[in-house]
C-alpha positions as CSV (number, residue, x, y, z in Angstrom):
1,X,158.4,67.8,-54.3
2,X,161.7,68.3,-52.9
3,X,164.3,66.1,-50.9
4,X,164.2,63.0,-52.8
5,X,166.7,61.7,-55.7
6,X,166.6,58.7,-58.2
7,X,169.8,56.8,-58.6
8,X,169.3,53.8,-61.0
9,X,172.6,52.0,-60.8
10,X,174.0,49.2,-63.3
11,X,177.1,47.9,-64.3
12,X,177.3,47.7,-68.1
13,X,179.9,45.4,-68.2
14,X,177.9,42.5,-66.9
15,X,174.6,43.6,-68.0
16,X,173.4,43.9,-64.6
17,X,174.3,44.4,-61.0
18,X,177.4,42.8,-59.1
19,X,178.1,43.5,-55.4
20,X,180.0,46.8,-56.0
21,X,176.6,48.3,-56.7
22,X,174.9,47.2,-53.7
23,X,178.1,48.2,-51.9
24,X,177.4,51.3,-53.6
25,X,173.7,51.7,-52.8
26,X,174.2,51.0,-49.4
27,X,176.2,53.9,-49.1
28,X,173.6,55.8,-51.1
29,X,171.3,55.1,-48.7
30,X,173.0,57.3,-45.8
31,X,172.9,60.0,-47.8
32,X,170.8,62.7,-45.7
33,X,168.4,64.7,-48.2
């Protein structure tokens, strides 16, 4: 359907996630679709 989006997020650097990307997310998540 419509109104939804799929971010995947890593950090390559590090092989994995570091607190940027939940920084990051977070904002993501008030996003309004």
């Amino acid at each position: 359907g419509w109104g939804y989006c799929l971010i995947m997020i890593h950090t390559h650097a590090i092989k994995g996630l570091s607190i940027n990307d939940f920084v990051l997310a977070s904002k993501i998540d008030l996003i309004d679709l």
